[in-house]
N, C-alpha and C positions, 0 to 999 in steps of 0.2 A: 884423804889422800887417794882414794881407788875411785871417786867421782873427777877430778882431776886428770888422770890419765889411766888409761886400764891396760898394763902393761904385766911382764914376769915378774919384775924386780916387784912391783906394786904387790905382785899375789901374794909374793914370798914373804913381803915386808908386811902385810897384815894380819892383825890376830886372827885366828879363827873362828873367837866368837863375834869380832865385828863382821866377815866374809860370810857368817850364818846370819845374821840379823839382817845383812846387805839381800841376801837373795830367799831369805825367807818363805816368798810364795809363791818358790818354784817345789812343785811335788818329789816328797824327799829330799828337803835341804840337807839335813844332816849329813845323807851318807854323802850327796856330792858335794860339800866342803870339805870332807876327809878326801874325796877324789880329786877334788881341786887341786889342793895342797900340797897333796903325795903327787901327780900329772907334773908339777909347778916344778918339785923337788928335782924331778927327774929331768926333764928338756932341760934342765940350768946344769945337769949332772952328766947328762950321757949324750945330749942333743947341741953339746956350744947355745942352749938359750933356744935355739929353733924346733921345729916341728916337723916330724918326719912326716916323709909325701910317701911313703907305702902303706896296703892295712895292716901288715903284720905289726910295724912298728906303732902306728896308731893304737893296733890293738891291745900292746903292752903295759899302753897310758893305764892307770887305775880307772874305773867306770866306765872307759872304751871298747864296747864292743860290735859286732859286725853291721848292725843297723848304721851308726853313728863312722865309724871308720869310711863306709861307703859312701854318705852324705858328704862328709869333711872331703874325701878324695874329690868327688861329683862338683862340688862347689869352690872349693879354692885350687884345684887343678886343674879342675874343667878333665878326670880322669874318674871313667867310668866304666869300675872292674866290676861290679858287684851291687845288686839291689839291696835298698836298703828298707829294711822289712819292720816295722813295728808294731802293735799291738792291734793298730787300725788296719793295717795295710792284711795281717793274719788274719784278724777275724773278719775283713768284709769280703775277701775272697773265699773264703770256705762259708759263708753265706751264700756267696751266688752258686758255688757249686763248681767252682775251679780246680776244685783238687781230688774230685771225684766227691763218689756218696761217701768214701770212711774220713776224705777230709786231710789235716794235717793237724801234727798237736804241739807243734812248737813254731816261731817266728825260722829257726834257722832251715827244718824241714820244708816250711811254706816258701823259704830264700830258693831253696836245690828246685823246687819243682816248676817256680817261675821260671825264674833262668834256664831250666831244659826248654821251656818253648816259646816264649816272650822275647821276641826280637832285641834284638842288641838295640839299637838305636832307641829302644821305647822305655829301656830300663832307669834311665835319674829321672822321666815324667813319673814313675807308678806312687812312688811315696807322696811328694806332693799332692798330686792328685787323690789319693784315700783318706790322707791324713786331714784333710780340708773339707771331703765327704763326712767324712766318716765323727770331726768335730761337728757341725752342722747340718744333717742330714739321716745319716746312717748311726745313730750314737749307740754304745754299748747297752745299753737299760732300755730292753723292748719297748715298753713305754712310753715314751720319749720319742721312737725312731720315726721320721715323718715319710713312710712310706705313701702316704698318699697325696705325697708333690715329688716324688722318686720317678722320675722315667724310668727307673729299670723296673722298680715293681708295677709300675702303672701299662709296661708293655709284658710281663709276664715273665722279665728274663732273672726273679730270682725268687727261689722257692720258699726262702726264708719270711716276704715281705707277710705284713698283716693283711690280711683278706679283707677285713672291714673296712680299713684306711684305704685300699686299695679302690675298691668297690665303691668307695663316695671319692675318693678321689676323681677316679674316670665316669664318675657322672657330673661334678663341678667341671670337669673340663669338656664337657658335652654340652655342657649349661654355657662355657666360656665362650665354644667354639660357635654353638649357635650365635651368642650375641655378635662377634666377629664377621661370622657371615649375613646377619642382619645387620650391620652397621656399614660392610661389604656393599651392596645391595644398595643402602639407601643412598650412601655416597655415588654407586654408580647411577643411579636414578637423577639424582640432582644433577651431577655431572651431564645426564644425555638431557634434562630440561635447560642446563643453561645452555649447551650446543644448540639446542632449538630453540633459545632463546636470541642467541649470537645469529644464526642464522637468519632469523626473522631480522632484526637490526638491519643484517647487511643485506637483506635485499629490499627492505624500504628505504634503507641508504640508495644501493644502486638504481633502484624503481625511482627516488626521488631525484637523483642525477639524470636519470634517461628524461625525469619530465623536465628539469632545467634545460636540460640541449633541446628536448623540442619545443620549446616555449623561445628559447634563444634563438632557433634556427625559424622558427615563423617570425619572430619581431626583424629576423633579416632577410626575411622573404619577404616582408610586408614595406620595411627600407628600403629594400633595392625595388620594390613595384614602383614607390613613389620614387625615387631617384629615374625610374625610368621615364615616367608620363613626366617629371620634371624636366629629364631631356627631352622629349616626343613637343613638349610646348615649345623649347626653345628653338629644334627644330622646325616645329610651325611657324615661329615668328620670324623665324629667321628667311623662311622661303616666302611667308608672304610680304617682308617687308621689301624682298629682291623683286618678288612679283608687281608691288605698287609703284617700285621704282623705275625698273623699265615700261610700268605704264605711261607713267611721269615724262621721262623720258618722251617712248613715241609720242604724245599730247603734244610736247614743247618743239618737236621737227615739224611736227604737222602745220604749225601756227608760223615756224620759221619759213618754211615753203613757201604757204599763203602770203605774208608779207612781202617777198622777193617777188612775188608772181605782179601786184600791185607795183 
């Protein structure tokens, strides 16, 4: 029935010990099926079925408190009154040193001292953002905490980090940064030989073009020579063929004269 639609009526209507076995491997089932149930009782009882949009009434639900109230508001109101501070969000700012050197000793005193100076606009990012650190990165069990992939501990800014992890940390990233910039380097190297590679190309291209045109430009200087002595003969033929003929000519008066003189 509660895989089906997960709805009040559904909470209401299922046993408790199916509701325990349904969420089993969430930490602390137990006491939140009692909170479930008794939350369930009440929005059907005091709420018409609905869910109040302030924290106070939030905060009345059973297991509601100010972490969870400020989330719920932040997320389905898009209304953000209040940092929502939990176990991650406590402990990894009194790591870095947020709250002074004495610190803070509870989630709700670490809530008052944020909010004195943490911008309004930056408050629904801070949960998110530690609770995601702070699962994968920053975790409770020193042990474990991978300070030496941490930029904050890798750049000095938290006093908590391990010095050892820290100290090979920022020498693998020296070891990284080097190959980066020798990989930098060869790439720019290769790059300025194929420039001078492209370069050479294009001026044996161009060098080869220039010799085309002047290879083209003598075969038509060498064309037009003969075109020329081609007409310089026809011209010649043409003058001495006018030459012989007015030879012709005077010859054939000369002998016409002579005749008539007889």
């Amino acid at each position: 029935m509660l895989f089906r639609s997960l709805n009040l009526e559904n909470i209401l209507a299922v046993p408790a010990e199916r509701l325990n076995e349904l969420i089993w491997a969430v930490g602390f089932h137990n006491n939140k099926t009692r909170y479930i149930k008794g939350a369930a009782e009440i929005l059907r009882d005091s709420h018409g079925g609905d869910i109040p949009d302030t924290a106070e009434g939030l905060m009345a639900l059973p297991g509601v408190g100010p972490k969870m109230a400020y989330l719920c508001l932040s997320a389905a109101w898009g209304k953000v009154e209040g940092i929502g501070v939990d176990v991650h969000v406590h402990r990894i700012t009194n790591l870095w040193g947020w709250h002074g050197r004495a610190g803070t000793k509870g989630p709700e005193e670490t809530r008052a001292r944020l909010e004195g100076w943490v911008p309004r606009g930056k408050w629904a990012e801070i949960n998110w953002l530690l609770v995601g650190f702070g699962q994968t990165v920053c975790m409770s069990e020193k042990g474990r905490r991978r300070c030496g992939e941490c930029e904050v501990g890798l750049e000095g800014l938290c006093g908590a980090a391990d010095r050892g992890k820290v100290r090979a940390g920022r020498e693998r990233r020296r070891r990284e940064e080097g190959v980066r910039e020798r990989e930098a380097m060869r790439v720019e190297f290769e790059e300025k030989e194929e420039g001078k590679e492209e370069e050479k190309t294009e001026k044996v291209e161009v060098n080869g073009f220039k010799e085309e045109v002047a290879e083209e430009e003598v075969v038509q200087s060498v064309e037009k020579k003969e075109e020329e002595t081609e007409m310089n003969g026809i011209k010649e033929e043409v003058v001495n063929g006018v030459e012989i003929k007015g030879q012709d000519e005077e010859a054939e008066e000369k002998v016409i004269k002579e005749e008539s003189k007889e």
